[in-house]
C-alpha positions, -999 to 999 in steps of 0.1 A, spaced: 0 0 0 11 35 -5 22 56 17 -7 84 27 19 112 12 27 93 -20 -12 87 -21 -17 127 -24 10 139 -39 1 113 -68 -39 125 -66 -28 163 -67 -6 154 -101 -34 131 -117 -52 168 -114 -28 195 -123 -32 210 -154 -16 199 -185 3 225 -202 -2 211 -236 -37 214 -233 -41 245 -211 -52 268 -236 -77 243 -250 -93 235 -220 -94 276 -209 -109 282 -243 -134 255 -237 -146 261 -209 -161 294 -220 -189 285 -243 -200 264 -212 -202 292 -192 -218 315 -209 -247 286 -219 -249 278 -180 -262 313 -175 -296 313 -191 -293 274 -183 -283 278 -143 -311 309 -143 -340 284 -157 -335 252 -132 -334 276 -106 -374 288 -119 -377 252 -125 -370 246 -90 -392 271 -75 -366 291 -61 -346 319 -71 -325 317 -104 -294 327 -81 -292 290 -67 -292 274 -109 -263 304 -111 -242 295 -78 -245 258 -87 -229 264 -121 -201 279 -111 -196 255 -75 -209 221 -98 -183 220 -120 -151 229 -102 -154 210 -70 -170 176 -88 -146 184 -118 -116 176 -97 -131 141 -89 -148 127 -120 -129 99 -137 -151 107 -171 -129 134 -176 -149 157 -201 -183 149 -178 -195 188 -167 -211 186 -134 -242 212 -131 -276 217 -129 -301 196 -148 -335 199 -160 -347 165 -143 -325 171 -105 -340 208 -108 -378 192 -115 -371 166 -86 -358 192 -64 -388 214 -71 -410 184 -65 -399 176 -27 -403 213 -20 -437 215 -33 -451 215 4 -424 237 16 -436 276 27 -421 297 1 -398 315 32 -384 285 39 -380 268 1 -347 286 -3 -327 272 30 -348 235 20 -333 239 -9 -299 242 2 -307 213 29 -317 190 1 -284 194 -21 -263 187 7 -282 153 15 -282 140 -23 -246 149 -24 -241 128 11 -266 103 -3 -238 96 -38 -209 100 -19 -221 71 1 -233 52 -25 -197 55 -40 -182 41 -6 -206 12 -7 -190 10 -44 -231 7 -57 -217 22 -93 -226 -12 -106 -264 -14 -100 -272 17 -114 -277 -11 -148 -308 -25 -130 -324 4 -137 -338 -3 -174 -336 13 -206 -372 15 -209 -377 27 -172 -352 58 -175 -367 65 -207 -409 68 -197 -395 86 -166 -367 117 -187 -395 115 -206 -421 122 -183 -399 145 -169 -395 170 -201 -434 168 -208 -441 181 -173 -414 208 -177 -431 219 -213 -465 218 -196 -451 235 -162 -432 265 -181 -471 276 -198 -479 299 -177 -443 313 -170 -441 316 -210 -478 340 -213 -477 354 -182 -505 336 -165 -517 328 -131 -523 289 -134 -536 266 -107 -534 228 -101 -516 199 -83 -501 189 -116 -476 208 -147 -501 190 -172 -533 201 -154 -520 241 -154 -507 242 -190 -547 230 -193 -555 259 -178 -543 285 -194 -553 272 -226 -586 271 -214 -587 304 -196 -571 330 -222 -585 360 -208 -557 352 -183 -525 357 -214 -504 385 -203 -497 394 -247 -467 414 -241 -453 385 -219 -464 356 -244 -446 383 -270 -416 379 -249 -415 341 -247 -425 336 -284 -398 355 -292 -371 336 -275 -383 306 -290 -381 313 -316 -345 330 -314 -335 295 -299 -353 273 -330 -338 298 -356 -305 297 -338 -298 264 -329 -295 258 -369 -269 281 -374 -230 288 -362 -241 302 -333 -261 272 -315 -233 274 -286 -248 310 -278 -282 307 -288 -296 308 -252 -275 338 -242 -291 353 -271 -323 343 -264 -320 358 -233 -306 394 -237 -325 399 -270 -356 397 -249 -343 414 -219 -335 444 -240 -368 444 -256 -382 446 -221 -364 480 -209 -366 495 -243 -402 493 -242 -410 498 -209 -431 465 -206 -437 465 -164 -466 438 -169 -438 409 -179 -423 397 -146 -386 395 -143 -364 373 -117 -361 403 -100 -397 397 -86 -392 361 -78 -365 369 -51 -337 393 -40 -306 389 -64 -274 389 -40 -241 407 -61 -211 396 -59 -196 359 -57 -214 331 -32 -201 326 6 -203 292 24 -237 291 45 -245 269 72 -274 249 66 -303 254 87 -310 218 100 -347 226 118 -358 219 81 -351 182 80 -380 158 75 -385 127 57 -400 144 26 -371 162 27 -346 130 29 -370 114 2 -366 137 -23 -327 140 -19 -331 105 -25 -351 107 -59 -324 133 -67 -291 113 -57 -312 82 -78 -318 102 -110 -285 123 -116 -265 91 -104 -285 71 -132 -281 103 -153 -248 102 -148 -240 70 -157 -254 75 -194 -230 107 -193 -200 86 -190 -213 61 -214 -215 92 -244 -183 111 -231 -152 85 -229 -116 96 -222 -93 109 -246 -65 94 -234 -85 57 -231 -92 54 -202 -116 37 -186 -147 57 -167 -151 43 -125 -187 44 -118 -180 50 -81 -154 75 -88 -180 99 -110 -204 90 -78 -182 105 -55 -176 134 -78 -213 143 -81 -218 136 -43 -183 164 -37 -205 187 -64 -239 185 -46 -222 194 -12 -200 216 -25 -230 236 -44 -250 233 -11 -222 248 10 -224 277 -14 -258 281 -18 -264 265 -50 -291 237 -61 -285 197 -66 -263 190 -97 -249 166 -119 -234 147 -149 -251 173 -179 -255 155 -212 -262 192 -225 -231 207 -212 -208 177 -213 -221 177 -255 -210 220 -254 -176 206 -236 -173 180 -263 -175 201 -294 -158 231 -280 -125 211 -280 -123 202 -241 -92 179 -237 -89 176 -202 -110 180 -169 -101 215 -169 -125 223 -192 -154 214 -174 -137 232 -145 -126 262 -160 -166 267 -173 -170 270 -134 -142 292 -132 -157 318 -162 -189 317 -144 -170 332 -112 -160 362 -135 -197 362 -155 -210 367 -120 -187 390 -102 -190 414 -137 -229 410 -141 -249 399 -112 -263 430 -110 -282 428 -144 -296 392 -137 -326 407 -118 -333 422 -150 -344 388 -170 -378 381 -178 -394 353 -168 -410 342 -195 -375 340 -218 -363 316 -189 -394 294 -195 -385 293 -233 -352 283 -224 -366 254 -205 -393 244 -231 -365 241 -258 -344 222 -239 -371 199 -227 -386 195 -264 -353 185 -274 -340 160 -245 -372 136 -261 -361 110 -282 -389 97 -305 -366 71 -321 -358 58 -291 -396 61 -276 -401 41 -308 -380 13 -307 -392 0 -272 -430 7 -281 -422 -24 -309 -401 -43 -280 -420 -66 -259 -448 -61 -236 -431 -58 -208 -405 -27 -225 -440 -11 -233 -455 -17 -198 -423 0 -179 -424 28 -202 -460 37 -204 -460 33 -162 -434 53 -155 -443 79 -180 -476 88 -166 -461 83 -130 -443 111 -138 -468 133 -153 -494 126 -124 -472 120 -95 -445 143 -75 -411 128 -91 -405 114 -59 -427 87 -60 -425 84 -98 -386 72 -95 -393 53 -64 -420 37 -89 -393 31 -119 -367 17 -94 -390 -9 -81 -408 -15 -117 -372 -19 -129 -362 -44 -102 -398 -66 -109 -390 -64 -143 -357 -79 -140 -371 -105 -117 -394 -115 -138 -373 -119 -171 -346 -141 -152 -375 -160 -140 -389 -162 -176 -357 -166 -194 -349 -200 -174 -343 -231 -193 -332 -268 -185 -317 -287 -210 -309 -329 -211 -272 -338 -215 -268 -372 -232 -236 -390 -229 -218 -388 -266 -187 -403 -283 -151 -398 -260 -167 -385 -232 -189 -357 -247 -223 -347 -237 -251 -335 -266 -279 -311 -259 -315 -321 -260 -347 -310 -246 -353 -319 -207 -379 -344 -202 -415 -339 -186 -412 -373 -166 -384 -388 -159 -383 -432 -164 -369 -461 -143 -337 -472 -136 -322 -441 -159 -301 -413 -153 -308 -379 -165 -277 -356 -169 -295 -318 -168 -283 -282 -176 -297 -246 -163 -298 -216 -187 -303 -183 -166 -311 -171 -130 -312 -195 -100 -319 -161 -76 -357 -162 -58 -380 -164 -84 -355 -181 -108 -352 -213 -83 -394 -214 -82 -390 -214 -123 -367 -244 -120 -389 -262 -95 -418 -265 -124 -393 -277 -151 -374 -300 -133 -387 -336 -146 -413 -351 -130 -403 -384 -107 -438 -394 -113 -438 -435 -108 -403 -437 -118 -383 -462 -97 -344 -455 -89 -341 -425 -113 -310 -410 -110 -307 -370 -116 -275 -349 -119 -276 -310 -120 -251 -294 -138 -241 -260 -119 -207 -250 -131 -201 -214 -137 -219 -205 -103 -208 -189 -75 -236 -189 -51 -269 -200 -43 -296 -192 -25 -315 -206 5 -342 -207 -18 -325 -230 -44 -319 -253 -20 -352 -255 -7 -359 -262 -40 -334 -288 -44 -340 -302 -15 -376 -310 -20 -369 -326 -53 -339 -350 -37 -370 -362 -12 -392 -366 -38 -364 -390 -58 -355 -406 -24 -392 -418 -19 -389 -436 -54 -352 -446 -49 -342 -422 -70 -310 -398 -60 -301 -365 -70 -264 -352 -77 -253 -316 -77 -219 -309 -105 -196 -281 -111 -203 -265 -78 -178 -235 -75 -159 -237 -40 -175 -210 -27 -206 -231 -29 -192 -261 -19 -172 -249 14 -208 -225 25 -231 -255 17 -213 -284 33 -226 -315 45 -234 -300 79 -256 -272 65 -270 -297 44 -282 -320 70 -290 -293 95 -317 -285 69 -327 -320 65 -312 -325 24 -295 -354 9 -276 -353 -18 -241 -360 -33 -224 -332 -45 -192 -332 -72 -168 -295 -70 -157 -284 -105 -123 -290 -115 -101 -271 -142 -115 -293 -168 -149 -287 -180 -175 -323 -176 -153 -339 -154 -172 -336 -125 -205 -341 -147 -188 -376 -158 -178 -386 -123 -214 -379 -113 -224 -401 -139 -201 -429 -134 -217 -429 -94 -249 -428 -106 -242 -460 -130 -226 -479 -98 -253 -472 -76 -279 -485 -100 -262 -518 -109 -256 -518 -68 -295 -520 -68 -301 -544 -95 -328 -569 -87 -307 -600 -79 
């Protein structure tokens, strides 16, 4: 092991910058800045808080959790779908209070991730299906379009879900503020005409000030600005001491459905961003960097973050070599707000909520949406369920909802996707594969093989298809196992039952290719304690041989119980 100093020394160099790529990565990082403005400003709406938290988190996000990532080029800031969940588990908050919850909550999904990373869970975040993650990003841009209405015409809107007020304004139009719906219109549009042309790295900025300028030129005072959401602090953030009186378990909850979405998020970041150099992303370690991000960004007052496929993509194609890219994009947003904080009061609202509805519209993925509507049923089920989870539920409960639909669903396939095949003894010691039979015969021995899971629901599948002893007398059964490396209480309940129900006939069943680690946990002592006999036959180095010894056992013991 390493000495501790060695240890840092080496973790300080991994991190330095790289002088052949400095100017890259400087260069870089700016287009990312100056997108995480309008950007930072909208999940801070989207959160029902003040657009200074989405600003404070883009410049924190990316510099602390930049120093930890192992997918180098990963930017670490707010999202669309940590900024909806967030908003979600402050929903019952009083707005007085929403700002310091706020701050509460990023700090327990950071703690959440950076204790996932410890208990090294990096590897499950693949139990959480395709079809799952899509019905619920999915779910989560449709509520954002239909949650960002009213922002975008200026309209009071009431109703426990986004869908329900976009509803409402479209059926109440006496309620349209038109110089605000002007506004919005008008910064979509700058962002659809934009985002076709050289300047798609700045469209949003554009989208923004065009607007804003509008709105002083013309002396518009109906269209609200940020200004009226909340006071607009100058200057660069401060650490803050959380205010702990807030905790609750809606509160711990939602930090949960946070820490579960932009870890999941994350993961498909690192998926579309690999190293330039070839390495290899760490799950855990780009857990731990999200979880040093989130409290980092609730230290300074900022909102939850994570892995951005938006800004990672901006990182990309602005020629970001190194992790100093994504952290210098923090760094430019330092100087963006020391120079302008003073003019972000000035925003309107309703360009923010264009901002939003763009980038919503275009995180949805028909293709994708698509291809799993012609998959299976159970593809279409997850998505469909955790779509309109989503859409009528807080996000909370619609991940909890995905995580445990994801988890069923993989339960259930291993369970379905079980097969036992026959073995019959071929030429110089082979074995050929045929179908298992329904009932097994007298006096013979029946060699099997298991395709798939023997985990809970798997061993109940295998109890059905094993063959039936029926009226058989002295069958002889040997399992093949080899390749496993544990098993269940449950598969030896399993197993156990069906050596009884061979023993009653005179039959015998034979367990080969057990891994050691099965064979030293389920010894004969454990064996008998539970009341099962059986022989069992530990793999070797060379595949069959314990399957052939097995056999040759099972031969002597019949012609040991020939009638004489």
């Amino acid at each position: 092991m390493k000495p501790v100093g060695a240890a840092v020394r080496g973790w300080v160099g991994a991190r330095l910058p790289e002088k052949r790529h400095l100017k890259a990565d400087l260069v870089a990082g700016l287009p990312g800045a100056i997108a995480s403005v309008p950007d930072g400003m909208a999940s801070g709406v989207l959160a029902g808080v003040s657009p200074i938290h989405g600003l404070y988190a883009s410049l924190v996000g990316p510099v602390f959790g930049g120093m930890q990532t192992s997918t180098k080029l990963m930017v670490i800031t707010t999202t669309s779908a940590s900024a909806l969940a967030a908003g979600s588990a402050l929903a019952e908050v009083p707005d007085a209070d929403k700002s310091s919850a706020l701050i509460l909550l990023t700090l327990l999904a950071g703690a959440i991730m950076i204790v996932a990373a410890l208990l090294r869970l990096g590897r499950y975040t693949r139990f959480v299906s395709h079809s799952v993650m899509t019905g619920l990003l999915t779910g989560i841009a449709v509520n954002i379009v239909f949650g960002q209405f009213p922002d975008l015409a200026g309209a009071d809107a009431e109703g426990s879900f986004s869908a329900e007020k976009a509803f409402g304004v479209l059926l109440h139009p006496a309620r349209i503020d038109l110089p605000s719906l002007a506004i919005g219109v008008t910064a979509l549009l700058l962002l659809i005409v934009l985002a076709r042309t050289r300047l798609a790295l700045f469209g949003s900025l554009i989208a923004l000030l065009v607007p804003t300028v509008a709105v002083v030129a013309f002396g518009l005072d109906s269209v609200a600005s940020v200004a009226d959401v909340g006071t607009i602090p100058t200057g660069l953030p401060l650490p803050q001491i959380p205010d702990l009186g807030l905790l609750s378990p809606s509160l711990i909850g939602g930090a949960a459905a946070v820490a579960a979405i932009v870890l999941v998020q994350g993961a498909g970041v690192a998926e579309a961003a690999p190293n330039l150099d070839g390495t290899r992303s760490r799950p855990n370690e780009d857990f731990t960097a999200q979880g040093v991000g989130n409290v980092a960004s609730g230290l300074f007052g900022g909102m939850p973050v994570g892995g951005s496929v938006g800004q990672t993509a901006i990182n990309t194609s602005a020629g970001g070599k190194t992790r100093w890219a994504a952290i210098f994009s923090g760094l430019w947003m330092a100087v963006i707000l020391a120079a302008f904080s003073s003019l972000v009061g000035k925003v309107p609202m309703p360009t923010l909520a264009a901002v939003l509805i763009f980038a919503a519209v275009g995180s949805i993925r028909p293709s994708r949406i698509a291809a799993i509507l012609r998959s299976g049923p159970s593809s279409k089920i997850a998505l469909i369920t955790t779509f309109v989870a989503t859409l009528l539920l807080p996000v909370t409960a619609a991940v909890g909802i995905g995580v445990a639909l994801s988890l069923l669903l993989q339960l259930n396939q291993e369970a379905v996707d079980l097969k036992v095949v026959r073995l019959v003894p071929g030429p110089r010691g082979t074995f050929l594969e045929t179908p298992a039979p329904k009932v097994l015969a007298s006096r013979e021995i029946v060699v099997l093989d298991v395709y798939g899971s023997l985990f809970y629901a798997g061993a109940r599948t295998l109890q059905v298809l094993l063959p039936d002893p029926g009226e058989a007398e002295r069958a002889e059964v040997i399992l093949r196992l080899r390749g496993r490396t544990t098993l269940g209480a449950t598969f030896f309940s399993v197993i156990g039952n069906y050596a009884d129900r061979l023993s009653a006939v005179g039959g015998r069943l034979y367990l080969s290719g057990l891994s050691s680690e099965v064979s030293e946990y389920w010894d004969d002592d454990r064996l008998a304690s539970q009341g099962i006999a059986l022989d069992m036959f530990p793999a070797t180095d060379t595949i069959g041989e314990s399957t052939r010894r097995a056999f040759v056992d099972a031969q002597k013991r019949l012609v040991r119980t020939l009638p004489t």
